[in-house]
FIPA-666662 format. One record per residue (C-alpha): residue number from 1; y, x, z; residue in three letters. Coordinates in steps of 0.05 Angstrom, whole numbers, plus 32768, in hexadecimal, padded with zeros to 4 digits. Example, Ala and Ser with C-alpha at 12.3 -4.5 7.8 and 13.67 -1.06 7.14 Angstrom:
2
+-----+------+------+------+------+
| pos |    Y |    X |    Z | code |
+-----+------+------+------+------+
|   1 | 7FA6 | 80F6 | 809C |  ALA |
|   2 | 7FEB | 8111 | 808F |  SER |
+-----+------+------+------+------+
//
This chain:
105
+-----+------+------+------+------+
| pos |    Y |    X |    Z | code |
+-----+------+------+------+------+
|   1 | 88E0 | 8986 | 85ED |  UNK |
|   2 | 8912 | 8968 | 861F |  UNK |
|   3 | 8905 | 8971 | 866E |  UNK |
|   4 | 891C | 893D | 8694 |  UNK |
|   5 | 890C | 891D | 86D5 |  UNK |
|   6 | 890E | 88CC | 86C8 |  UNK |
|   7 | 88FC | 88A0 | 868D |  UNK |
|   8 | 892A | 8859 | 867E |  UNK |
|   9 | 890B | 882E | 8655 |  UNK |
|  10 | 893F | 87F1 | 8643 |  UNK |
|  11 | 891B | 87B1 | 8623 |  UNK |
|  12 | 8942 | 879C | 85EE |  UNK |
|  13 | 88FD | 8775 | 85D5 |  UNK |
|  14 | 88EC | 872C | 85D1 |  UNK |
|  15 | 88B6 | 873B | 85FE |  UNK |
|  16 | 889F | 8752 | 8649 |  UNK |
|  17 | 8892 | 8796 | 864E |  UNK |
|  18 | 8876 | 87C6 | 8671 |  UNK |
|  19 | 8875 | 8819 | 866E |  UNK |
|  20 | 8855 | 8855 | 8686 |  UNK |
|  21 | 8860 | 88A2 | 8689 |  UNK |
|  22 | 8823 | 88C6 | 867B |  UNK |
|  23 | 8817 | 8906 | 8686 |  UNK |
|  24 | 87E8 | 8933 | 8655 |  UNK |
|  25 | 87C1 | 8939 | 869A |  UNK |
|  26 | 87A9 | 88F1 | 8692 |  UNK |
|  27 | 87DC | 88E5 | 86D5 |  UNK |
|  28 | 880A | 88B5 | 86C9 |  UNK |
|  29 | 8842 | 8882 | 86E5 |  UNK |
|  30 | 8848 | 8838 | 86D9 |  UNK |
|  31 | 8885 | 880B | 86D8 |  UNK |
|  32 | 8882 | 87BF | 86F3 |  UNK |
|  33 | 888B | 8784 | 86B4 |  UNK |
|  34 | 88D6 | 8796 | 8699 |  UNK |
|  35 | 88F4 | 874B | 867A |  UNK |
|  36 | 8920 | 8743 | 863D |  UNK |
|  37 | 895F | 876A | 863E |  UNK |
|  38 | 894B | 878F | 8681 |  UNK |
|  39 | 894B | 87DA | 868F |  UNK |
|  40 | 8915 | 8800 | 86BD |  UNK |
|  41 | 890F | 884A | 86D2 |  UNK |
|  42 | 88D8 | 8876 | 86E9 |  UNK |
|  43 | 88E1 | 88B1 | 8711 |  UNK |
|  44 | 88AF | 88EA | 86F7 |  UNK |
|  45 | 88BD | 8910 | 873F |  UNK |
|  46 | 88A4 | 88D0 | 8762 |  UNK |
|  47 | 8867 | 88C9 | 872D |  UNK |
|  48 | 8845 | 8911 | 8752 |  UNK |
|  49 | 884F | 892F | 8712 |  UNK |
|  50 | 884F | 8976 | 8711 |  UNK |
|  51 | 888A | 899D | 86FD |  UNK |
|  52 | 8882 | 89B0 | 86A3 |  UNK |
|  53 | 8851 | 897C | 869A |  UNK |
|  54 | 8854 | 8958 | 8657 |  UNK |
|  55 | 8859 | 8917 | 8655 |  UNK |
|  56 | 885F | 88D9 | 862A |  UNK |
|  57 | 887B | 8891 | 862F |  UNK |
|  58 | 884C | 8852 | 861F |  UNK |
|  59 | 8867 | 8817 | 8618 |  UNK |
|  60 | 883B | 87D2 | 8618 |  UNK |
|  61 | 884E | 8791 | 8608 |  UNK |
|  62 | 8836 | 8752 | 863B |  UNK |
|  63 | 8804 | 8732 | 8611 |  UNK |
|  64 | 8806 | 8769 | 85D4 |  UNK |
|  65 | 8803 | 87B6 | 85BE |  UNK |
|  66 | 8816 | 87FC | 85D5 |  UNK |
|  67 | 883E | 8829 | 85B8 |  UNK |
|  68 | 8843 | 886C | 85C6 |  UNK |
|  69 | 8894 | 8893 | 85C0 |  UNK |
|  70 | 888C | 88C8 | 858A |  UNK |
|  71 | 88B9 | 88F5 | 85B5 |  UNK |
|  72 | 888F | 8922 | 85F6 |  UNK |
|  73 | 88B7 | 893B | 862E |  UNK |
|  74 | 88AD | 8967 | 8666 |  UNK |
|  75 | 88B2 | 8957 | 86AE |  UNK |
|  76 | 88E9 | 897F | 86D2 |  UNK |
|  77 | 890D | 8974 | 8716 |  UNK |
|  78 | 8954 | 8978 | 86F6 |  UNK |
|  79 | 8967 | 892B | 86FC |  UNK |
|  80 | 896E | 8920 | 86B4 |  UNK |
|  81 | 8955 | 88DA | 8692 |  UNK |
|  82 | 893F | 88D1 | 8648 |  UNK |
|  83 | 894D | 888B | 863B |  UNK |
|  84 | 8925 | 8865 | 8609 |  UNK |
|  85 | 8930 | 881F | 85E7 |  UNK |
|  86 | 88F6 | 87EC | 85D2 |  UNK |
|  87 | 8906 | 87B6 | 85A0 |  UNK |
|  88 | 88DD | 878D | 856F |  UNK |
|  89 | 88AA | 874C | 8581 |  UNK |
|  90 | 8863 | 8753 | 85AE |  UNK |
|  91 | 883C | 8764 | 8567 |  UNK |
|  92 | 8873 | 8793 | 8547 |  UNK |
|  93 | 889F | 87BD | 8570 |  UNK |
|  94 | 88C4 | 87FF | 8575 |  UNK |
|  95 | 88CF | 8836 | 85AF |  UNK |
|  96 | 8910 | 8861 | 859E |  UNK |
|  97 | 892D | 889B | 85BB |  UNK |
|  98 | 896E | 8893 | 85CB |  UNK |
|  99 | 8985 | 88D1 | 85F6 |  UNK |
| 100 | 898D | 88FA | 8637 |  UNK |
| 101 | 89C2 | 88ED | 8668 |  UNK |
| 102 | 89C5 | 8928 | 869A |  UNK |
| 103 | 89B9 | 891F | 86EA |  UNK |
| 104 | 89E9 | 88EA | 8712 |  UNK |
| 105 | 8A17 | 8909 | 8743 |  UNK |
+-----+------+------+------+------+
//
């Protein structure tokens, strides 16, 4: 299970979207609408998550279904950001992992 500090969601969908991070607390942090071919980012540390809670991104279409990432991660001060990629229509999409990219200097 990766820790990391931020979650980027990029919207490669032909749909609005919108995501969360939610912790297995029930605590969680929502982003604004992301539009086609847009990126967003939540910061975990700015959520009031505590430090090694698990959590998992939700993504929901405007208008449609969630979907749940397979992958959970745990929350850690360290700056790192998994980045996930959304792609598909409002009634049949995908969430994928795509990686880690360490802190920004």
């Amino acid at each position: 299970m990766e820790a990391v500090q931020k979650i980027k969601c990029i919207n490669r969908a032909w749909f609005v979207l919108s995501f969360e991070v939610a912790g297995n607390d029930g605590h969680s942090l929502r982003s604004n609408d992301l539009p086609i071919q847009r990126e967003g980012r939540l910061d975990l540390l700015e959520g009031g998550f505590p430090e090694g809670t698990e959590v998992v991104l939700r993504v929901k279409a405007a208008m449609g279904e969630a979907l749940e990432a397979a992958e959970k991660l745990r929350f850690a001060r360290n700056g790192r950001t998994a980045v996930f990629e959304v792609r598909g229509t409002s009634l049949e999409f995908s969430v994928r992992w795509v990686e880690v990219t360490e802190a920004e200097e």
